[in-house]
Backbone as a chain_set.jsonl record, in Angstrom:
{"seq": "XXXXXXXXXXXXXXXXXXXXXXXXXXXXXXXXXXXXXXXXXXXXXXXXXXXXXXXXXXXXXXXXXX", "coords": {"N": [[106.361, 84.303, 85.254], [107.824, 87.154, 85.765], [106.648, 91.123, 86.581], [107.258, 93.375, 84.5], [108.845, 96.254, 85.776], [106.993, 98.787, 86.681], [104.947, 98.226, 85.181], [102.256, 97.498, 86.171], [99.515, 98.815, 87.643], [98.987, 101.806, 89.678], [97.763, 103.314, 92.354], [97.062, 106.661, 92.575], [96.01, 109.19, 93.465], [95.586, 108.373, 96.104], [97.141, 107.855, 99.05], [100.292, 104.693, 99.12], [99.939, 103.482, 101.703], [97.045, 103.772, 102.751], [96.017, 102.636, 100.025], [97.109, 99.883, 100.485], [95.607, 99.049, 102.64], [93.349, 99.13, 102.071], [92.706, 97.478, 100.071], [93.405, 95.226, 100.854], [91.136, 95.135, 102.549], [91.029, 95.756, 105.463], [90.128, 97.865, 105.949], [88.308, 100.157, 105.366], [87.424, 102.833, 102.921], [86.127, 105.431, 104.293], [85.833, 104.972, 107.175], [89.284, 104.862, 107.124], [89.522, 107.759, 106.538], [87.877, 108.878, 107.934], [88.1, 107.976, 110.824], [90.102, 106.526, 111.551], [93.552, 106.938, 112.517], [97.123, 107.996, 111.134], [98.672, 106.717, 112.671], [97.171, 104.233, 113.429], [96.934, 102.979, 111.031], [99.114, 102.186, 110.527], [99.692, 100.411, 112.48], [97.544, 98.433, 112.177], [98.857, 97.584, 109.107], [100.978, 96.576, 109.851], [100.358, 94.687, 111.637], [98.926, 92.826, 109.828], [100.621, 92.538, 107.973], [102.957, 90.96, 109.259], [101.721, 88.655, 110.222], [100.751, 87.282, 107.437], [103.209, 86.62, 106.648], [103.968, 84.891, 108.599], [102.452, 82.802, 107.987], [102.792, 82.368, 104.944], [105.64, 81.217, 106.518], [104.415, 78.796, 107.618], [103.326, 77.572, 105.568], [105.862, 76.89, 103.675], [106.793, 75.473, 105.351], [105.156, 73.14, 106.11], [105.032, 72.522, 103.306], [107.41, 71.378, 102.516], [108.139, 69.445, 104.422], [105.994, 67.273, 104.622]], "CA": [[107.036, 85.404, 84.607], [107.748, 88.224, 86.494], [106.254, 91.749, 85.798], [108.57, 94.598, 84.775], [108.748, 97.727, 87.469], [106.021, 99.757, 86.46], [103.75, 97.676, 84.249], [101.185, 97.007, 87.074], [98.639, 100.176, 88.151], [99.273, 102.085, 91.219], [97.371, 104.863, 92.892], [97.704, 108.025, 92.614], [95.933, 110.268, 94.792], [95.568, 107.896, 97.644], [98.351, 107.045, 99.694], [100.173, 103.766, 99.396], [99.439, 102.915, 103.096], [95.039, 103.667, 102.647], [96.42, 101.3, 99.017], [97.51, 98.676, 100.805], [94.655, 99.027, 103.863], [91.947, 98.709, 101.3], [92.752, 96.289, 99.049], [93.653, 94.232, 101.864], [89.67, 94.696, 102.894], [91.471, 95.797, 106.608], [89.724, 99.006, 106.651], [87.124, 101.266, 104.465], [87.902, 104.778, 102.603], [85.371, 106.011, 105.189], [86.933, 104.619, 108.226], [90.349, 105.623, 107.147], [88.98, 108.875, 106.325], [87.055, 109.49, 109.787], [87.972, 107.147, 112.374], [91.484, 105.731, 111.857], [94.818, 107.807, 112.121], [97.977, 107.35, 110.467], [99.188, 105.079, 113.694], [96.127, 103.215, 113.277], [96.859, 102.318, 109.988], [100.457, 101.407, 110.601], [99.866, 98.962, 113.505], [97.43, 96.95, 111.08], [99.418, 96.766, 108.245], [102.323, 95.526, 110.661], [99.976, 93.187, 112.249], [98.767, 92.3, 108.891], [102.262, 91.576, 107.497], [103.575, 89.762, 110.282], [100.073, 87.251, 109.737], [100.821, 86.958, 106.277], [104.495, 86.48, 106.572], [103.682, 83.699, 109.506], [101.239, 81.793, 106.979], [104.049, 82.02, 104.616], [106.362, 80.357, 106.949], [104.02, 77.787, 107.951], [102.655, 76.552, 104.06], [106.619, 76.449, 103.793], [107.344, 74.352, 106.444], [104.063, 72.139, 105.597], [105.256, 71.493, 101.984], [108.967, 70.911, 102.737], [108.205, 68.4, 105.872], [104.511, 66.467, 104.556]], "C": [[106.827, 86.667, 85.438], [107.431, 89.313, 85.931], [107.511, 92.686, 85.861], [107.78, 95.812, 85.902], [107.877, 98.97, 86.192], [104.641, 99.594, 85.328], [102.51, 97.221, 84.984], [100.503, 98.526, 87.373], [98.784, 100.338, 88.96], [98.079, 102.96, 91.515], [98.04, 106.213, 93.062], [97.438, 109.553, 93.092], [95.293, 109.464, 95.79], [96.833, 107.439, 98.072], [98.526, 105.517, 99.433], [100.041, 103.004, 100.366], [97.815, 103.021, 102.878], [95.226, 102.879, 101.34], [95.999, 100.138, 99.489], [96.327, 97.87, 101.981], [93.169, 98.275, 102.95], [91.68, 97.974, 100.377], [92.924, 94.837, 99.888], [92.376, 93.66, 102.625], [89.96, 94.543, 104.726], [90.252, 97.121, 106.866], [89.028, 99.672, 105.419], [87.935, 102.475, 104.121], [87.409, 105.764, 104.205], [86.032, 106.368, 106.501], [88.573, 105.182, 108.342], [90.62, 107.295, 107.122], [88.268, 109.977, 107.463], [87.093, 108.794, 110.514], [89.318, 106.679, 112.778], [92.774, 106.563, 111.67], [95.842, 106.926, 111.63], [98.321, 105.809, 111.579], [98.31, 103.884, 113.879], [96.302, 102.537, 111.968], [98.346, 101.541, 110.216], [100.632, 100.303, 111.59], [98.858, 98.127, 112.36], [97.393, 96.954, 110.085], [100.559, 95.846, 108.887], [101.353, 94.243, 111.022], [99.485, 91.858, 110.675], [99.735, 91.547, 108.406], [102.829, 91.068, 108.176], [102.519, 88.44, 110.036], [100.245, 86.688, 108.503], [102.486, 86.272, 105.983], [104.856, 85.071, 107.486], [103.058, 82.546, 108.623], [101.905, 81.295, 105.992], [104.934, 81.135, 104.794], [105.704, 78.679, 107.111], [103.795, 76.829, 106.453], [104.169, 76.248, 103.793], [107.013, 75.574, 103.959], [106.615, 72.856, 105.853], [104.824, 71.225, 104.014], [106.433, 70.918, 102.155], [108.534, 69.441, 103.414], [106.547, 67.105, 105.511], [104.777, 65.622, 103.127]], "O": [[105.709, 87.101, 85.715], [107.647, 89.259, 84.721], [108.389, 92.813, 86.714], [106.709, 96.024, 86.47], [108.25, 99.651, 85.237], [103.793, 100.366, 84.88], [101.715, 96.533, 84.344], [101.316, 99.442, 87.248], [98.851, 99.34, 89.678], [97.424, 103.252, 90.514], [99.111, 106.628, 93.505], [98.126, 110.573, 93.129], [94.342, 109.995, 96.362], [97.509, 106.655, 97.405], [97.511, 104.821, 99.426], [99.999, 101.795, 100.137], [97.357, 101.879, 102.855], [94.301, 102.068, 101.381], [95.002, 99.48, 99.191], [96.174, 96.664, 102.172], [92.386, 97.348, 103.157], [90.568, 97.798, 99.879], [92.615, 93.697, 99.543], [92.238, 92.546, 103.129], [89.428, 93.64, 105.371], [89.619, 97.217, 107.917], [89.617, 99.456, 104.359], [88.835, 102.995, 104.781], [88.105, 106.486, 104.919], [86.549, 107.416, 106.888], [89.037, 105.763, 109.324], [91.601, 107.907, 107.547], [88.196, 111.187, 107.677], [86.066, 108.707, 111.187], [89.685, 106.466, 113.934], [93.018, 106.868, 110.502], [95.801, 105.696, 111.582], [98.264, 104.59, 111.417], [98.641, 102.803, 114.365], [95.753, 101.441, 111.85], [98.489, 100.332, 110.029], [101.52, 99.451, 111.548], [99.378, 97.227, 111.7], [96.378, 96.54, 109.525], [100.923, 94.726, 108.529], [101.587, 93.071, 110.729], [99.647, 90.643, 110.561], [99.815, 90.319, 108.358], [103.613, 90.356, 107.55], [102.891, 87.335, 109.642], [99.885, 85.515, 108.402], [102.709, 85.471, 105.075], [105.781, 84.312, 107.197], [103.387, 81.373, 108.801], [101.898, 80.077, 105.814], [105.27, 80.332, 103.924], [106.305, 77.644, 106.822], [104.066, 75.633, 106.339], [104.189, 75.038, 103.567], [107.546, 74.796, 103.167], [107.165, 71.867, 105.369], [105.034, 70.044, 103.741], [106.449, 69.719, 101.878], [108.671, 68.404, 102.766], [106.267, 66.213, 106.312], [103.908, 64.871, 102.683]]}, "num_chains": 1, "name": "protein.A"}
């Protein structure tokens, strides 16, 4: 069952990019906070979501073809 659009908790004074970084367990408040700039965060969520989107394809493939 799918959820309706806006029945899930968001954040709301952190960005959804340091969201998505830290729930993901990619990167610390700290770290994002003193060590990592925005372009640092945007190459690994890309690399992230390309990895996740690959893993995707593959459990795909796996169940279709096994």
């Amino acid at each position: 069952m799918p959820f309706r659009e806006g029945a899930l908790a968001q954040t709301v004074n952190v960005s959804s990019l340091a969201s998505q970084v830290i729930t993901a367990g990619l990167a610390s408040y700290v770290e994002l906070d003193s060590v990592l700039g925005l372009e640092d965060v945007l190459n690994i969520l890309e690399v992230y979501q390309v990895s996740e989107h690959n893993k995707m394809l593959v459990n795909k493939y796996d169940n279709e073809y096994s």
